[in-house]
N, C-alpha and C positions, 0 to 999 in steps of 0.2 A: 548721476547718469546710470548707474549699476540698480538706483532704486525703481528708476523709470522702466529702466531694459525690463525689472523683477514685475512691476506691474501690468507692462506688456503683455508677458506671458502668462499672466493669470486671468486676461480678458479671453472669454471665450473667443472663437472663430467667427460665431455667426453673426458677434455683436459686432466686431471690426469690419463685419461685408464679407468675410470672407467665406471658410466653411466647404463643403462639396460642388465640386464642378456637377451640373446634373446631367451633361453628358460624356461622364468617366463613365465607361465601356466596362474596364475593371471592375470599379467597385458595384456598380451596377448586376455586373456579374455574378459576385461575392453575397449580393441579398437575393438573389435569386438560387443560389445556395442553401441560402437559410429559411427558402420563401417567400422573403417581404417584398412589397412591392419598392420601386427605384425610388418613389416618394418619401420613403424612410430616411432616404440621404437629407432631406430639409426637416430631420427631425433635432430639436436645439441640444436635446440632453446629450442624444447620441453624438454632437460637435462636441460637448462637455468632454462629454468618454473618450470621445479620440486625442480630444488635445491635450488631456492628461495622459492618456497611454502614451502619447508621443515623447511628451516631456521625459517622462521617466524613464522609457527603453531611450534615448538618450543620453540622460543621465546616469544610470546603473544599470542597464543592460533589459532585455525582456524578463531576467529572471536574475535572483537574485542568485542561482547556484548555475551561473551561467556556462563553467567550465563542466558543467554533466551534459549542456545542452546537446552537444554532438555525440554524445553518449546515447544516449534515449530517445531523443526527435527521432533520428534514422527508422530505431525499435518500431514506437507508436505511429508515425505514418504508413508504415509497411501495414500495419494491421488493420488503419483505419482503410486505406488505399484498396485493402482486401474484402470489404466488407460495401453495405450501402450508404453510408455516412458518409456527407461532403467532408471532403479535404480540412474545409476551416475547421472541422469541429476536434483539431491537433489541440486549439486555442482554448477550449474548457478546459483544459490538463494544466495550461499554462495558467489560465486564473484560477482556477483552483488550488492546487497545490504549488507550483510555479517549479514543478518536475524535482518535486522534495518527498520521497515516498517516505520519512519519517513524519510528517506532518500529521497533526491532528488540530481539530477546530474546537473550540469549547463546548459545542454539544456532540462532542464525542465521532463526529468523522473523519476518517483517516484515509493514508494514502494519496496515492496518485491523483484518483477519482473522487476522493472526497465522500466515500460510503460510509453509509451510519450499518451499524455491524449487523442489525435484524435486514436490510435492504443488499448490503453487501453476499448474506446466506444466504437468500431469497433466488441470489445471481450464481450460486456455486461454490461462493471463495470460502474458506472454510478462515473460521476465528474458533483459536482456544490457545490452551498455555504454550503450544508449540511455534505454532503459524499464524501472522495475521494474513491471507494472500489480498488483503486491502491493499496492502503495501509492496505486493509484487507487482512489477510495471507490467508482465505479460498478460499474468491470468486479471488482471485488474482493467487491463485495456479493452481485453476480450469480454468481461461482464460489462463492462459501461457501453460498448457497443454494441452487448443484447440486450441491455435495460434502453437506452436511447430509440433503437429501431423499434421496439416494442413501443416505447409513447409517442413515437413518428405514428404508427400503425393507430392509437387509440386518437388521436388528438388529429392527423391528417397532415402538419406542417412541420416542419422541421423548427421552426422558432416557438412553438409552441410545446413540441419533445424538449426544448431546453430548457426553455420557464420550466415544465416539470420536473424536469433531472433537479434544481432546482428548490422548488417548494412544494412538490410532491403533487401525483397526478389530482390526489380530491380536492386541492387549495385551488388548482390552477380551473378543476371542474366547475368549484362553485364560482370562482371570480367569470367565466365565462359564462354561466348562468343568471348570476348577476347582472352582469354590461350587456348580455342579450346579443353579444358580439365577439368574433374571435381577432377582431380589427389588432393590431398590436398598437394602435397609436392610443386606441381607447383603452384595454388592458394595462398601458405602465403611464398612463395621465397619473401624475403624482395627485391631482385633484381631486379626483375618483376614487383613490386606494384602494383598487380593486384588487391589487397583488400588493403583499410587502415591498417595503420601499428595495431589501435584499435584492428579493427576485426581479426586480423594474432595471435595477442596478447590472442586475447580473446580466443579463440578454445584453443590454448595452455595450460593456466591459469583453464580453466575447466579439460581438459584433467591429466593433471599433479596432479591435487588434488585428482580426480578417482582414477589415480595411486597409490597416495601414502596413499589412504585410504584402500588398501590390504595389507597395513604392519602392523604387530604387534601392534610395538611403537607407530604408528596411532592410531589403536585401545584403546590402553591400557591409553594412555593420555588423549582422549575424552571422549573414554566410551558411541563410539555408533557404530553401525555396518548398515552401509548404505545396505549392504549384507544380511543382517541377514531374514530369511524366518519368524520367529517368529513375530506375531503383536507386536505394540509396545503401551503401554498402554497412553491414550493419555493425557496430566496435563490439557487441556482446556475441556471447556464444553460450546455449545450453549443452548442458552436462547433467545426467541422470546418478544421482547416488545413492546406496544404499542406509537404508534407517540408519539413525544416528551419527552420523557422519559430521565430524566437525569444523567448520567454517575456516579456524585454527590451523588447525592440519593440511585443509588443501592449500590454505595461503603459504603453509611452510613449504608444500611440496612443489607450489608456483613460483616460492623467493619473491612474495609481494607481500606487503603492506598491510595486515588485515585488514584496517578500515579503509582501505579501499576495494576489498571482496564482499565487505560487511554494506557498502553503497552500494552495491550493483542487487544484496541480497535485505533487505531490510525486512521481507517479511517473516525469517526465520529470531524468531523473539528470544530463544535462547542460544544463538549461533549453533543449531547441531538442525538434521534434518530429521524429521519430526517421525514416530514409532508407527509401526505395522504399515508401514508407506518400504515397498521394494525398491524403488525405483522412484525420490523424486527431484526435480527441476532446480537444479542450483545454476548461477549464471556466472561466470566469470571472462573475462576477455579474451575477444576473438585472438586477439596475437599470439594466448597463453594455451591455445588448443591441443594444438600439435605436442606443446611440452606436457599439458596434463594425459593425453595418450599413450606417452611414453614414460611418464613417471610414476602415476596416480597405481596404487594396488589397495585395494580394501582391507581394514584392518579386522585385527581377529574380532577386539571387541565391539559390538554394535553402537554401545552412546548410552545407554541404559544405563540408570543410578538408583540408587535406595539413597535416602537421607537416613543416618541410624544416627540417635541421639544417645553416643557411649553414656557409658556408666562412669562415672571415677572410678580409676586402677585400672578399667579395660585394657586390654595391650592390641596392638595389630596384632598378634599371632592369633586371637580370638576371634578380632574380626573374619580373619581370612580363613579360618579353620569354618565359620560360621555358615558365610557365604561363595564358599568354594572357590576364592578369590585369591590370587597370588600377594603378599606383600609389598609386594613389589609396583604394581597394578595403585593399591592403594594409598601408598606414601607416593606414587605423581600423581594422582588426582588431586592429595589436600596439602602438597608442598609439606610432607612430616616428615621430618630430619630422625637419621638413626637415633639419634639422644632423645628424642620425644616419646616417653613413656607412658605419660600419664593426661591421653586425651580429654578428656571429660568438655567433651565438645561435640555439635553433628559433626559428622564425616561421611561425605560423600563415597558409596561404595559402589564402582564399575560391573555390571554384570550383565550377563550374556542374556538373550532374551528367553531360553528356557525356566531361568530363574524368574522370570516375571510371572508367571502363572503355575506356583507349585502346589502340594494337593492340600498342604497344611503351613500357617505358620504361626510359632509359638511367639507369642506374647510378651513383653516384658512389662516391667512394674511404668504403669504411667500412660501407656499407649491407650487407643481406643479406638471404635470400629471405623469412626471417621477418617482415623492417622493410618488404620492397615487402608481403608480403602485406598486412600491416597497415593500410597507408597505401591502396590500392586497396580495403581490407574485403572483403577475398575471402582463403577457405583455405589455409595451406601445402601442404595438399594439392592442390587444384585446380590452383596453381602450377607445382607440379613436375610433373603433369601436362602443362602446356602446355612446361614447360621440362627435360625430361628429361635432359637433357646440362650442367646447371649446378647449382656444386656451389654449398654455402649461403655461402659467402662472395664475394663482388661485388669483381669490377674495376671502376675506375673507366673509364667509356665502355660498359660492359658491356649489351646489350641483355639485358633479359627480356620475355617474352612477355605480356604481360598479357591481350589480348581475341581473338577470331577474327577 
């Protein structure tokens, strides 16, 4: 019986007869959203796509990290809701990433939106050791909804800006140059290959979730309404903070969880907010606002580190005499117990951002012009610039030039 039920379920819709009413008003609706014509509803793949999307948002939910959904949904509708992109297109988020801003795909896209990092810069978001904002849900929302409405503007359709977002505006050019048509039945004919099988797939997979987020039992098992005209109230709250500011800290001064400040913040890559940024966008919950106003005060030191690779025998009194840094500063950053004499390890040293840009620094045995780059966050280039006459490997005493 249980094998029969299983092979039931694995018969498409359209071969049992069943499949779309052609006069659901809704979903009719839902492609005219996305542009297609109501014809598309007797399209077989797209029965394929739905009666798996169903299965499985029954089985394990629309998303596998389903308890952020009331987290995020509220966020990303708001912004889509603000913008000229239909409502359904909340559903590229959800098959994309399935609302996991640590996600990345094997060729290297990340985030929310699922941007490839030269596409993602192209849009604003900035990628380097500090920040991915791929993976922030705001500024990520907001570039996918000016890369979208931009290939809505190049291409004319809305289901055609999504194959792009997809496999990129010149695959979808030539496929349509190709088939001599922008029909979409002719475009994802698996017969034709006129798009990768990905892209054929992907239109569908969005499509079909639109669908079936106008049924009921959708509704009622999620408990959100992609449709709904009413604001929806939003569980996060932005908070503006000063460079270097660490993730750590404000979760202690919240009394939560990090890695539950660390999911709301996934694009800051080394938990601290990223250098010569005054003021940037950390997110933490709405309920915790009112207490971070009242408790939150900015610390003296900024977040800023040197890696300095001791010497054996170095003492902290050296270090801190060095870098103008308290001992005290230094044994909490590397957990050094008073009995620990004899570092001969890096240690992370704390300091203020004056020190980042000083007018000289001396040298030790081993260093080189790539390691000072490094460590000040300025160019190889810029470097040799200021230091024309020094080759890349360092004497110990050795002045380089670091500031004007």
């Amino acid at each position: 019986m249980k094998r029969r039920l299983l092979l039931i379920l694995c018969i498409p819709l359209w071969l049992m007869g069943g499949g779309f009413d052609p006069n659901d008003v809704k979903k009719i609706e839902v492609l005219r959203h996305f542009d297609l014509p109501p014809s598309y509803l007797q399209d077989p793949y797209l029965h394929d796509a739905y009666d798996q999307k169903k299965r499985e948002c029954m089985l394990q939910g629309i998303t596998d990290i389903s308890e952020d959904s009331d987290v995020f949904i509220p966020v990303l509708s708001s912004l889509i809701a603000q913008s000229d992109l239909p409502s359904e297109f909340l559903f590229v988020v959800l098959v994309e990433s399935q609302l996991n801003g640590n996600s990345t795909s094997s060729k290297g896209a990340a985030g929310f939106w699922q941007f490839m990092e030269s596409t993602g810069k192209l849009q604003g978001l900035q990628v380097n050791k500090f920040v991915d904002e791929r993976r922030d849900h705001v500024k990520s929302t907001r570039a996918a909804i000016a890369y979208l409405s931009s290939l809505k503007k190049q291409f004319g359709k809305w289901y055609l800006a999504l194959i792009a977002y997809n496999c990129g505006d010149g695959r979808l050019s030539r496929a349509i140059s190709k088939a001599g048509t922008t029909d979409i039945q002719v475009l994802t004919d698996p017969k034709r290959t006129y798009l990768p099988p990905e892209s054929r797939n992907y239109v569908r997979k969005v499509v079909a979730l639109a669908l079936l987020a106008t049924e009921d039992v959708f509704l009622s098992k999620f408990q959100f309404d992609t449709y709904s005209t009413a604001p929806q109230e939003s569980k996060i709250a932005t908070v503006y903070l000063p460079e270097g500011e660490k993730i750590d800290r404000i979760a202690a001064v919240l009394e939560m969880p990090k890695k539950n400040l660390l999911k709301l913040n996934t694009h800051l890559k080394k938990g601290v907010t990223p250098p010569n940024e005054q003021a940037y966008p950390v997110y933490i919950p709405q309920n915790k606002l009112d207490e971070f106003r009242q408790k939150y005060r900015p610390k003296d030191f900024k977040g800023y580190f040197v890696l300095d690779r001791v010497k054996s025998g170095e003492t902290i009194d050296q270090l801190s005499k060095r870098y103008n840094v308290s001992n005290s500063s230094i044994m909490m950053e590397n957990m050094i117990g008073d009995d620990e004499r004899n570092l001969n390890r890096r240690v992370k040293i704390p300091i203020n951002k004056p020190f980042l840009n000083p007018r000289l620094h001396k040298a030790k045995s081993g260093e080189t012009l790539v390691s000072v780059a490094k460590m000040y966050n300025i160019t190889l280039e810029q470097l040799k610039l200021k230091n024309p006459f020094i080759t890349n490997t360092l004497h110990d005493g050795e002045e380089v030039k670091i500031g004007d």
